[in-house]
MIZA-369413 format. One line per 10 residues: for each residue x, y, z of C-alpha. Coordinates in pm, 1 decimal. Example, Ala and Ser with C-alpha at 12.3 -4.5 7.8 and 13.67 -1.06 7.14 Angstrom:
! MIZA-369413
1230.0/-450.0/780.0 | 1367.0/-106.0/714.0
//
This chain:
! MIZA-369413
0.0/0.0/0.0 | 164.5/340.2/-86.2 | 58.4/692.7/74.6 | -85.4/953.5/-84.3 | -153.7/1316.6/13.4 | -475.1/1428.4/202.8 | -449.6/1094.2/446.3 | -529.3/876.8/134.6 | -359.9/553.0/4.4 | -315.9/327.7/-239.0
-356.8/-25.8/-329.5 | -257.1/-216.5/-621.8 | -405.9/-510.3/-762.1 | -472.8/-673.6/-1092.5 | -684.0/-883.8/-1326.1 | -475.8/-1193.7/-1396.7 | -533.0/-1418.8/-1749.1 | -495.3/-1722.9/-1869.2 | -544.8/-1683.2/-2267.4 | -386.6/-1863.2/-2543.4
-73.8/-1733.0/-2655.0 | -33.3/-1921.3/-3018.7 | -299.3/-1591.5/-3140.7 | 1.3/-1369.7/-3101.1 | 245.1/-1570.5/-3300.0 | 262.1/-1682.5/-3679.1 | 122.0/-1512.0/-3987.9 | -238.0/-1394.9/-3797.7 | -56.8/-1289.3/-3505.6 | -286.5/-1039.6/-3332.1
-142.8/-881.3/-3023.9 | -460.5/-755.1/-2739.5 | -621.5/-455.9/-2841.4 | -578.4/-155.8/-2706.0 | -941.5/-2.2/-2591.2 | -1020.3/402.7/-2645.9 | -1197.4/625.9/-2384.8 | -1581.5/456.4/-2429.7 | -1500.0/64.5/-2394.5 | -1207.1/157.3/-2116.2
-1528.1/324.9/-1942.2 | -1690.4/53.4/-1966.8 | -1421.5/-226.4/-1870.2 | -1397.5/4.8/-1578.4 | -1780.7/-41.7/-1507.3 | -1770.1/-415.1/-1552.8 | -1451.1/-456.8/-1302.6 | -1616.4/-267.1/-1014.9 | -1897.1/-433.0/-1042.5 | -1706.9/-732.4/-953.5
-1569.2/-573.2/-673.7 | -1794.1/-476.5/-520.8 | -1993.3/-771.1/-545.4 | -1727.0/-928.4/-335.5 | -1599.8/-639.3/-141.5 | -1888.9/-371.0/-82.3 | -1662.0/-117.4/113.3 | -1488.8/-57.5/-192.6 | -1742.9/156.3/-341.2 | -1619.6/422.0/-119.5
-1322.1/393.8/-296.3 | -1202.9/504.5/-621.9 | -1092.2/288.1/-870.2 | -830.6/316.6/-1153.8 | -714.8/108.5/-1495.8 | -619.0/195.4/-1816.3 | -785.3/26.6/-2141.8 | -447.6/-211.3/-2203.4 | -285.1/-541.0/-2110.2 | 88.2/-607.9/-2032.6
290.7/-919.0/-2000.7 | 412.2/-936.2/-1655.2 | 768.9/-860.7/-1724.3 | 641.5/-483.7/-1816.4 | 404.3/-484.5/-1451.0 | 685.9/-603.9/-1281.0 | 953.9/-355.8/-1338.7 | 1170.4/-184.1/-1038.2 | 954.8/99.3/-919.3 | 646.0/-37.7/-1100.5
615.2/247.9/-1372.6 | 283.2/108.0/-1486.9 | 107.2/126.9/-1152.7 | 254.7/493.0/-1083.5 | 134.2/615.9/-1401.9 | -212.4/478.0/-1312.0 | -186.8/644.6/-947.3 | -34.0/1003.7/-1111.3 | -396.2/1027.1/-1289.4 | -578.2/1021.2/-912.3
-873.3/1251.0/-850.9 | -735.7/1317.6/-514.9 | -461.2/1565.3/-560.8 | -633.0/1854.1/-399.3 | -729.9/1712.9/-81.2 | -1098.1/1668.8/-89.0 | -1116.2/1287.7/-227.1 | -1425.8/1193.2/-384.0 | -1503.2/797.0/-500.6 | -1508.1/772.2/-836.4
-1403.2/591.2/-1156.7 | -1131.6/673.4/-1346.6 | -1021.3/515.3/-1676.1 | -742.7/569.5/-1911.1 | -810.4/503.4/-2296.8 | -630.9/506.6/-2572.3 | -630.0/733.8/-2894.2 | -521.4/659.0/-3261.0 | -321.6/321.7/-3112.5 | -147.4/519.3/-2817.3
-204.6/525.5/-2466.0 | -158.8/901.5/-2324.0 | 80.0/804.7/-2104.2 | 437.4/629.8/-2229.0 | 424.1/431.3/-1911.8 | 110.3/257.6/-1998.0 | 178.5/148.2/-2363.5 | 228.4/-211.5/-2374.1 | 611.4/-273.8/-2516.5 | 569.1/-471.0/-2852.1
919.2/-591.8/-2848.6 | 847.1/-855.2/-2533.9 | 745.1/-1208.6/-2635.7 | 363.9/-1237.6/-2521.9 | 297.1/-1519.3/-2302.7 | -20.4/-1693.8/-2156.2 | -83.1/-1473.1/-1880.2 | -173.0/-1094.4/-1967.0 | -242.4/-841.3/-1670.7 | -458.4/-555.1/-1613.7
-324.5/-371.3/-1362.1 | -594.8/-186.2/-1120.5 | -517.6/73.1/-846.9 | -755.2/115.3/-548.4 | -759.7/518.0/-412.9 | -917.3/637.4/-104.2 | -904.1/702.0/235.5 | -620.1/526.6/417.0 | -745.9/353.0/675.0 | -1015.4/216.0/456.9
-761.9/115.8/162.9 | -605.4/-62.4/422.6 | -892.8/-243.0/547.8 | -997.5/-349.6/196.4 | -638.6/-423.3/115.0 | -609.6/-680.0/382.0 | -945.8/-852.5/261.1 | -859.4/-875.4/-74.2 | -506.4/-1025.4/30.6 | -666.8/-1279.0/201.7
-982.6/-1343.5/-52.4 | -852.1/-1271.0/-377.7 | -739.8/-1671.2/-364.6 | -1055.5/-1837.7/-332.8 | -1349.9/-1592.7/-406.0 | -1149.6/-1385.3/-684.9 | -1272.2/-1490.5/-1004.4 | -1381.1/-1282.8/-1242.0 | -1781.3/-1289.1/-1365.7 | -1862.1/-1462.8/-1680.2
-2006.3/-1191.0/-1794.8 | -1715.7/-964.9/-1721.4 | -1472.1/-1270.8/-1825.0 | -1654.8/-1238.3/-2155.9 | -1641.4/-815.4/-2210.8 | -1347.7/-835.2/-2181.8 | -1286.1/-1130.7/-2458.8 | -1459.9/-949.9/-2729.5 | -1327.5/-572.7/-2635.3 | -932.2/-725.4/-2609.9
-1022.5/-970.5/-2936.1 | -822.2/-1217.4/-2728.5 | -972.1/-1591.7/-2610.5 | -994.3/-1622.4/-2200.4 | -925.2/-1935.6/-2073.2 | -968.4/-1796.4/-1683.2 | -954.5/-1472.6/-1570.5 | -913.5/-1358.8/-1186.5 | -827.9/-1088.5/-964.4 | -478.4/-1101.2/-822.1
-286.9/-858.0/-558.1 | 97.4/-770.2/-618.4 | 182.4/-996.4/-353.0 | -1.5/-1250.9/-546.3 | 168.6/-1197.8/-834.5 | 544.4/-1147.9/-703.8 | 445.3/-1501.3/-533.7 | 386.0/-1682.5/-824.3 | 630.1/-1519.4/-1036.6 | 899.4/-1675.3/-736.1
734.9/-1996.9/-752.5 | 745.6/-2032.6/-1133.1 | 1162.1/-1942.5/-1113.2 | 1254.2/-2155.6/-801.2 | 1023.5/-2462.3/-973.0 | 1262.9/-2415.3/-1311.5 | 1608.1/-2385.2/-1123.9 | 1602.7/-2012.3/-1158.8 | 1576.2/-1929.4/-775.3 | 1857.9/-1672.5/-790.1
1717.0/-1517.0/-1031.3 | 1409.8/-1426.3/-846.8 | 1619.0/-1334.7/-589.6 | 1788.5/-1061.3/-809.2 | 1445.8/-955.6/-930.3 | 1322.8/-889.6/-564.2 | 1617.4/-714.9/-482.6 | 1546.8/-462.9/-760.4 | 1134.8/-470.4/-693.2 | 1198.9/-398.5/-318.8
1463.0/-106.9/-387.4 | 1737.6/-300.8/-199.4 | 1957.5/-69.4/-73.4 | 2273.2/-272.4/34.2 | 2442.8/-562.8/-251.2 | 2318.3/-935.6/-258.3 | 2550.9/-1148.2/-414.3 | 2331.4/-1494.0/-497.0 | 2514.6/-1833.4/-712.1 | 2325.0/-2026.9/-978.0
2294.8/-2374.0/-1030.2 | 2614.7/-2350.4/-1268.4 | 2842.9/-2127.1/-1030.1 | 2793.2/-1848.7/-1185.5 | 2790.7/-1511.8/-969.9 | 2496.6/-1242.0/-990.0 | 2563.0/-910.3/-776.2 | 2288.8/-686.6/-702.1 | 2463.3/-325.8/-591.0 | 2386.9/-3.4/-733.9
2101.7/-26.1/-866.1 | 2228.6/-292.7/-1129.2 | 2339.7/-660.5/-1182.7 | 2675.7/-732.8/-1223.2 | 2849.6/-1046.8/-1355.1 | 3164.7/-1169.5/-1523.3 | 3179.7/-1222.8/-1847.8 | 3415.8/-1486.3/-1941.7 | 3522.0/-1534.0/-2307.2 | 3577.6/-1909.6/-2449.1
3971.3/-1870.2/-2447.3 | 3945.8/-1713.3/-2073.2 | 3623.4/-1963.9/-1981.0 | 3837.9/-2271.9/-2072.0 | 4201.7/-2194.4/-1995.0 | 4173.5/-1994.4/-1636.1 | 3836.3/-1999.0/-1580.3 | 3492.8/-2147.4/-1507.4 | 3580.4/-2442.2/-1712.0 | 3979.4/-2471.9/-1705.1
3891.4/-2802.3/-1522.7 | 3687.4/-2944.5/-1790.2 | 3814.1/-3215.9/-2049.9 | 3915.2/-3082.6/-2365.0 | 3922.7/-3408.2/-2595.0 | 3603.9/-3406.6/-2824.1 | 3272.8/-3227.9/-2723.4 | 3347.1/-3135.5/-2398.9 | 3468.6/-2785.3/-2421.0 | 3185.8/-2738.6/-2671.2
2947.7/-2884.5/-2467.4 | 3075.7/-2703.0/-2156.7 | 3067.1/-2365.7/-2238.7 | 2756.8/-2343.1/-2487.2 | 2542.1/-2450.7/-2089.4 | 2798.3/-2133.9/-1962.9 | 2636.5/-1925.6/-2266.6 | 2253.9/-2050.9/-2218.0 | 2258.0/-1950.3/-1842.9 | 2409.7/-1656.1/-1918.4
2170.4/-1543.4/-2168.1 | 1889.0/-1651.8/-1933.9 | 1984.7/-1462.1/-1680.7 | 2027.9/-1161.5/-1911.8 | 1711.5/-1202.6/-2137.1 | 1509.0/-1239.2/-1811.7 | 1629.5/-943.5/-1621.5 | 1647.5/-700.2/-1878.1 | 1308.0/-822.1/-2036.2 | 1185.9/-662.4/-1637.5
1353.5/-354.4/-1641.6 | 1678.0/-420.2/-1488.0 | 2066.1/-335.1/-1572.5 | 2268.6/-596.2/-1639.8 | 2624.1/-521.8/-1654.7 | 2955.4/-739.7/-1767.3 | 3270.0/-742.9/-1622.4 | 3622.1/-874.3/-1711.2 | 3719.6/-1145.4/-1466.8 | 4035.9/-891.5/-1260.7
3855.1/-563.0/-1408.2 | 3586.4/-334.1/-1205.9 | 3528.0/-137.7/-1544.2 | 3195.6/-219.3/-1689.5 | 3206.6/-390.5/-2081.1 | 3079.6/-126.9/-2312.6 | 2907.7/-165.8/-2603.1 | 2695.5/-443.5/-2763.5 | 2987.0/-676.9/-2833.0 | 3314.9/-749.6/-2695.0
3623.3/-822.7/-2920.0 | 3902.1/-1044.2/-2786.3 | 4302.4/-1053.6/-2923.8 | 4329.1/-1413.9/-3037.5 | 4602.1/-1673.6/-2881.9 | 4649.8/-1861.8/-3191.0 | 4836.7/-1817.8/-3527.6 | 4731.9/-1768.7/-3870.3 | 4723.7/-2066.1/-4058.4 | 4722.4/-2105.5/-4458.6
4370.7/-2196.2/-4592.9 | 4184.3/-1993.1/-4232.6 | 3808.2/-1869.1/-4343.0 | 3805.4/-1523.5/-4303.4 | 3549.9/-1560.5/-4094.1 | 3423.6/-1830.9/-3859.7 | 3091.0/-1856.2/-3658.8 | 3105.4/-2046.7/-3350.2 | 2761.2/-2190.4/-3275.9 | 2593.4/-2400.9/-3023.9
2276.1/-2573.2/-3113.1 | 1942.6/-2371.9/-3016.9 | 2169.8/-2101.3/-2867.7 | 2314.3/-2044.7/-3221.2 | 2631.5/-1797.5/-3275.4 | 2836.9/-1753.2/-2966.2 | 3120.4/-1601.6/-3109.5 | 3275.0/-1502.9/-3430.6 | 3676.3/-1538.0/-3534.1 | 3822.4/-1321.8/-3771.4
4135.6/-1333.6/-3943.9 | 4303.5/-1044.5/-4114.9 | 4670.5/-1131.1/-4244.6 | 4858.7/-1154.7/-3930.7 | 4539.5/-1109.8/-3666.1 | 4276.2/-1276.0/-3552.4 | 4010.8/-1219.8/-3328.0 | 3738.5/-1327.1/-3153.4 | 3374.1/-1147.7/-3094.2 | 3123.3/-1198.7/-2833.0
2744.6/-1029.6/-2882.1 | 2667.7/-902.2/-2553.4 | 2328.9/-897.0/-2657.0 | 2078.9/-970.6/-2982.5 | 2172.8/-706.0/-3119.2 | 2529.9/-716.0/-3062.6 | 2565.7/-1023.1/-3311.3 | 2420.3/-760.3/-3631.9 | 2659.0/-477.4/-3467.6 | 2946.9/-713.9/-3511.6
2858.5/-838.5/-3831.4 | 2830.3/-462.3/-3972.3 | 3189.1/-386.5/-3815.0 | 3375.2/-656.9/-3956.9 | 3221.5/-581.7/-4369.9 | 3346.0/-243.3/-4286.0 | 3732.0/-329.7/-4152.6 | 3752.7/-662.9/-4331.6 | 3931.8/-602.3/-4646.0 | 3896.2/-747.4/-4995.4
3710.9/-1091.3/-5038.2 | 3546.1/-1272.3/-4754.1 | 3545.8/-1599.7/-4708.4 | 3316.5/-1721.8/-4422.1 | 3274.0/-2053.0/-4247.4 | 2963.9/-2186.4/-4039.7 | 3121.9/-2527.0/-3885.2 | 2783.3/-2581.8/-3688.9 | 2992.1/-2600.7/-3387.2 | 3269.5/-2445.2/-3145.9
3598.8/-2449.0/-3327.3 | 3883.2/-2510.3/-3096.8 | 4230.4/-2649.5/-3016.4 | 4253.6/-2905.3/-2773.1 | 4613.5/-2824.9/-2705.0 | 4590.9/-2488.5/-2666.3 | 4228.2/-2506.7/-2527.2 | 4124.3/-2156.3/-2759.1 | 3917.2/-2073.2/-3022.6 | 4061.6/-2137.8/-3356.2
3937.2/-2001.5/-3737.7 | 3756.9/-2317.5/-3983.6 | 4077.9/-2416.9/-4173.8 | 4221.7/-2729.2/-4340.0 | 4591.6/-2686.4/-4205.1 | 4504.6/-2729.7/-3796.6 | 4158.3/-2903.4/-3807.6 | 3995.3/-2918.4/-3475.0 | 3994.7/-3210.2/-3271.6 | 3646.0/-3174.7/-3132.2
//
């Protein structure tokens, strides 16, 4: 519950649901519909009749949404943006509160506020949100609050008939729709990540939701090391040639797969981590193993080990099954290096940097694997004079 001015509070809730995700994907994808003033009047009207139904104290509250649904990366973001752009549109500003409704439509495909738009680029999954915020006086807000903690569980589900407004006014199908609080939803969320091996992660996450002021330094299952300080996460980055000769895996085998194998699951928890995180909101920032200065940029470029070798592709792209390129070797006459995308886009940035300093014809090599020499335990170009043992 957050205070408000003129001895009134807030409490935030949501409508939590379950609808099937294959109608944003393919070539019909249709992502929810955004609603305009009139239906997010309406939605409005349909959700506190609900409410009330189950919760008649809350009429003496006011009650605010916004005509849009959000994946629950974008609702739960450090600070929760969404939920203080609902609460910045309260009637209660000036001190005399009066109950009301307030709704927040949209206009030519934009919401009025940049906070409530929902972010296209995040992969929709089954469960959309509609975040709600409950305004009036305090003690009351936190009377309700406490009720709707403790009923939202087992009495929360939404009306048919508002289950199936909302259907037709979204264009979206509803397998179950029900009212959730925050603490509902960080719950689950923390349940979902410690059922998949992810606990860590959630504690990052709750570190960042919370504000945390001082660091938490948490493990995952693979050793790897996640700091939460300053606002941020921090964690090594460890190239192959580093990963394999001093570091996470300088104990691993090197004969056939194994170095392969080894760091492509270093690579897929690292980009879990990463594509999680960032997908809520949060910094995640790489580090040299034995350097405090951040890694700049959207890709990292490494001075090779090895030696140029007659017949070397100009360029070589080290990939790893589903996770596909991890790193790309270039040779150019006497040099060759390696480079890491730091994130998606950091694989096209790389790409556009090496057609620009790469002279003359290319040649370019996609083994299908991660080229490297046992011996030497680094990544090596695609060539026919020093093949690979792996």
């Amino acid at each position: 519950m957050s205070q408000h001015p003129a001895d009134t509070s807030f409490y935030r809730i949501l409508v939590a649901i379950e609808t099937d995700a294959t109608r944003y994907y393919g070539p019909r994808a249709r992502r929810p519909g955004l609603l305009g003033p009139t239906d997010s009047e309406t939605l409005l009207a349909h959700l506190a009749t609900d409410l009330k139904s189950l919760l008649p104290d809350i009429s003496s509250c006011t009650l605010i949404t916004a005509g849009a649904l959000f994946d629950q990366t974008q609702v739960l973001r450090p600070g929760y943006p969404i939920f203080g752009a609902l609460e910045s549109v309260s009637t209660g500003d000036t001190g005399n509160f009066k109950a009301g409704l307030v709704s927040i439509g949209a206009a030519d495909g934009s919401m009025p506020l940049d906070e409530l738009q929902p972010l296209e680029e995040i992969p929709l999954g089954l469960l959309q949100l509609l975040p709600v915020v409950v305004h009036g006086p305090s003690d009351l807000v936190s009377d309700v609050g406490q009720a709707m903690e403790y009923r939202f569980m087992e009495e929360g589900q939404l009306s048919a008939h508002s289950a199936a407004w909302l259907e037709s006014a979204f264009g979206i199908r509803i397998n179950h729709a029900r009212w959730m609080t925050l603490t509902d939803l960080n719950a689950m969320l923390q349940m979902q990540l410690e059922h998949f091996g992810f606990f860590p992660m959630w504690e990052l996450l709750d570190a960042a939701l919370t504000d945390r002021r001082d660091s938490l330094l948490v493990k995952s299952p693979g050793g790897m090391e996640f700091e939460w300080k300053d606002g941020a996460v921090h964690t090594l980055y460890e190239t192959f040639d580093y990963w394999a000769t001093a570091g996470s895996g300088s104990q691993c085998i090197a004969t056939r797969q194994a170095l392969a194998e080894g760091y492509g699951a270093w690579t897929r928890e690292v980009r879990q981590y990463l594509t999680t995180l960032r997908a809520h909101g949060l910094e995640v920032v790489f580090h040299l193993p034995d350097d405090e200065q951040p890694l700049a940029g959207s890709f990292f470029a490494e001075p090779s080990g090895t030696t140029q070798g007659g017949g070397d592709a100009t360029i070589t792209e080290h990939s790893y099954g589903e996770l596909g390129t991890i790193a790309i070797t270039s040779v150019n006459g006497d040099c060759i290096e390696n480079y890491y995308p730091l994130c998606p886009q950091g694989l096209n940035d790389v790409h556009s940097y090496l057609r620009e300093h790469l002279p003359g014809t290319q040649t370019v090599a996609f083994p299908g694997s991660i080229l490297y020499d046992e011996k030497t335990r680094r990544l090596v170009p695609d060539s026919s004079t020093h093949p690979p043992s792996n």
